[in-house]
C-alpha positions in Angstrom: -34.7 34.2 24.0 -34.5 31.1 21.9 -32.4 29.4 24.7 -35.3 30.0 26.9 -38.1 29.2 24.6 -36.0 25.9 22.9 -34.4 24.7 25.4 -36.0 26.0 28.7 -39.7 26.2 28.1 -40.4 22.4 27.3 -38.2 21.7 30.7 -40.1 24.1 32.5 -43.5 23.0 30.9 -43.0 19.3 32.1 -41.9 20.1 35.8 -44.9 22.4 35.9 -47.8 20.3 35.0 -46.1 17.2 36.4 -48.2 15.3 39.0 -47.3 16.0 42.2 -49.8 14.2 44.1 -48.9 11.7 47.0 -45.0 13.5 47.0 -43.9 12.2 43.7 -41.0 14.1 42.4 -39.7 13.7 38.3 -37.3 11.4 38.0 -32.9 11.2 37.5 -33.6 11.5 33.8 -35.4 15.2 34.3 -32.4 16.0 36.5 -30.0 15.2 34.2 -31.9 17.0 31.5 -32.0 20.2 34.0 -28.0 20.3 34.5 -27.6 19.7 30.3 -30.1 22.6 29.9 -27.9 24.5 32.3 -24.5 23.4 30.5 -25.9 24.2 26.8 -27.7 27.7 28.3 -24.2 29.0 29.3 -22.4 27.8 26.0 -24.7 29.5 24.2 -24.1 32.7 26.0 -21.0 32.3 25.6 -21.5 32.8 21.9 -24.3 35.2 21.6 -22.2 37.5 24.2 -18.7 37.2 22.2 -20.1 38.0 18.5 -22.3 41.1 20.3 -19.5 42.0 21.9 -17.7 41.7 18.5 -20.0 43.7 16.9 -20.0 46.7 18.8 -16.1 47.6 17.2 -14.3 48.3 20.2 -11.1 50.1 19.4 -9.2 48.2 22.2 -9.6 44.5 22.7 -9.9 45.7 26.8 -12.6 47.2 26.2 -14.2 44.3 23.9 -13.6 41.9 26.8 -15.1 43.6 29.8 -17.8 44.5 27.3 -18.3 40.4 27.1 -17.8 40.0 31.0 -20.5 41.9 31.6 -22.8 40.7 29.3 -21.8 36.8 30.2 -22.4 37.8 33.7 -25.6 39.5 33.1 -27.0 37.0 30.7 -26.3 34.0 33.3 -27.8 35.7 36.3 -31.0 35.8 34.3 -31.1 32.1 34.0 -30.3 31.7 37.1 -33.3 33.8 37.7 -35.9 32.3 35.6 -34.8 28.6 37.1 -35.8 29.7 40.3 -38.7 30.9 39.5 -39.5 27.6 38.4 -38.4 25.7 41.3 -40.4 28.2 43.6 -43.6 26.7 42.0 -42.7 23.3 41.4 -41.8 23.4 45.1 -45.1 25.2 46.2 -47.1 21.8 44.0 -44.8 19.7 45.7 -45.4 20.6 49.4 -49.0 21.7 48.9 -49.6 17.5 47.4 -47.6 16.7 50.0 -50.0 18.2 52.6 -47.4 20.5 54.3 -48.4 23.0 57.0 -46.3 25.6 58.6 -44.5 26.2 61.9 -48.0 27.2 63.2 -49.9 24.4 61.6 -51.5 26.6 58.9 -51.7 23.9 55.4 -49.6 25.5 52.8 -51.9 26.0 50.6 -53.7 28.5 52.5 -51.0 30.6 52.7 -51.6 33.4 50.7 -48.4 35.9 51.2 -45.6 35.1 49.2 -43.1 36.2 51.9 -44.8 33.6 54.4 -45.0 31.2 52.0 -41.2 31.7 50.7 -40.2 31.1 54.1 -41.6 28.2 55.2 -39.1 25.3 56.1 -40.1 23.3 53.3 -39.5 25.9 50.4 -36.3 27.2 51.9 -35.3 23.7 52.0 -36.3 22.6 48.3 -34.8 26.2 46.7 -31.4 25.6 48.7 -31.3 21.9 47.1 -32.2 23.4 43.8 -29.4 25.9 43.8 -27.0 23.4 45.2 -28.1 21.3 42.0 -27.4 24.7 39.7 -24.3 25.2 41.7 -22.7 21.5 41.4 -22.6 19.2 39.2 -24.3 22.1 36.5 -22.1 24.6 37.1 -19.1 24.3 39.1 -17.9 20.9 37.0 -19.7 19.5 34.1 -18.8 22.8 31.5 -15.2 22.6 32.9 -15.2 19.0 31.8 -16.7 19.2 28.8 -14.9 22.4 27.7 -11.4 21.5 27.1 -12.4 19.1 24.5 -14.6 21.8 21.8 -12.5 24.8 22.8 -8.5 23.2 22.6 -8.0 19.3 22.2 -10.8 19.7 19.1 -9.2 22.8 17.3 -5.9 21.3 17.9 -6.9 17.8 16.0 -8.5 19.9 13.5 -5.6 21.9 12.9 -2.7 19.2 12.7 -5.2 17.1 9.9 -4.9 20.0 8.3 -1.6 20.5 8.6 -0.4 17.0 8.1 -2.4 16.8 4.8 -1.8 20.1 2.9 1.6 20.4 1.6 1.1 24.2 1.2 0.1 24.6 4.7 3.5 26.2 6.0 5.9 28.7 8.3 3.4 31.1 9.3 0.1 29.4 8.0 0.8 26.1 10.0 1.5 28.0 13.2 -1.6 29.6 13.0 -3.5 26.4 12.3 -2.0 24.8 15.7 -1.6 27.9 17.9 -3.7 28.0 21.0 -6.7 30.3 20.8 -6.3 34.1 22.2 -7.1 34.9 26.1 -10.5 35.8 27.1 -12.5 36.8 30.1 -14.9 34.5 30.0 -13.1 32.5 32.7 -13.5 35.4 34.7 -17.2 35.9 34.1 -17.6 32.1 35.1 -16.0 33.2 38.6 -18.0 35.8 39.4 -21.4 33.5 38.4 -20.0 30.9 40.3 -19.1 33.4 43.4 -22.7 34.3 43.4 -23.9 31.4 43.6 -21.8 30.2 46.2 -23.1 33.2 47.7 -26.9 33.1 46.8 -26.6 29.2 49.6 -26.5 31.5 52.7 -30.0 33.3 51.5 -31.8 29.3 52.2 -30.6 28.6 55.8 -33.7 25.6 54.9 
């Protein structure tokens, strides 16, 4: 919820009352913001999801990280929903300003059925690009660049400063300050989201 009504809403605010008359389209620097909403929507779901799934006390740590899986998995597919509803009608202002008509010449705009309208050429086309876009750079490389740096080169750092400059900082202590963070499932969670979007590509022959 505040991911969606900080970060998303204004995003999805400007694309929707953005003038789409004669074809024009927001520019690199709204695309850019899109695939950094994307990035900061899943590392904040990766939060939310570990300390719920911390709080539930699972006896086994298993348990505690299929319990996080699922709710990663869950939590990203609803992004992944409300973005598209988005792109559906920023697409349908787009093609409708645009003038587009259908395979029978019907204008766009008098389509009234969502399903005809849905699978017109021209919005099969501009949801396919969009989930591309969600797919790649967004999701399949950015957060896998960025992520080494916060989650081991950082805490690393950190840890030998603190090391380096506190005397009492030894044997066990100092270990603990520069060993690697414990294994989680949240690689696998990012598999399966990125499995479905893979998948989702083949649903916009467009």
């Amino acid at each position: 919820l505040f991911w969606a009504i900080v970060f998303y809403s204004p995003y999805a605010y400007y694309v929707m009352t953005f003038n789409y008359e004669n074809g024009r389209e927001p520019g690199f620097i709204v695309g850019f913001a899109f695939s950094m909403i994307v990035v900061v929507g899943n590392a904040i779901m990766y939060e939310v999801c570990a300390r719920i799934s911390d709080w539930v006390g699972f006896r086994f740590k298993d348990n505690r990280e299929a319990c996080y899986m699922i709710l990663y998995t869950v939590a990203c597919l609803f992004n992944v929903a409300l973005d598209f509803v988005t792109t559906y009608f920023t697409a349908e202002k787009v093609m409708e300003g645009l003038g587009f008509r259908t395979y029978f010449g019907v204008p766009l705009q008098d389509v009234t059925e969502f399903t005809a309208k849905f699978e017109t050429y021209g919005m099969q086309r501009s949801l396919a690009e969009n989930t591309y876009g969600y797919a790649f750079p967004s999701t399949f490389l950015i957060p896998f660049l960025i992520e080494p740096f916060p989650t081991i080169l950082g805490p690393l750092w950190v840890g030998r400063l603190i090391v380096r400059s506190h005397p009492e900082a030894q044997g066990q202590d100092a270990e603990d300050w520069l060993a690697m963070a414990d294994m989680e499932m949240g690689r696998y969670a990012d598999l399966l989201l990125n499995t479905i979007l893979a998948i989702l590509i083949f649903y916009f022959p467009g």
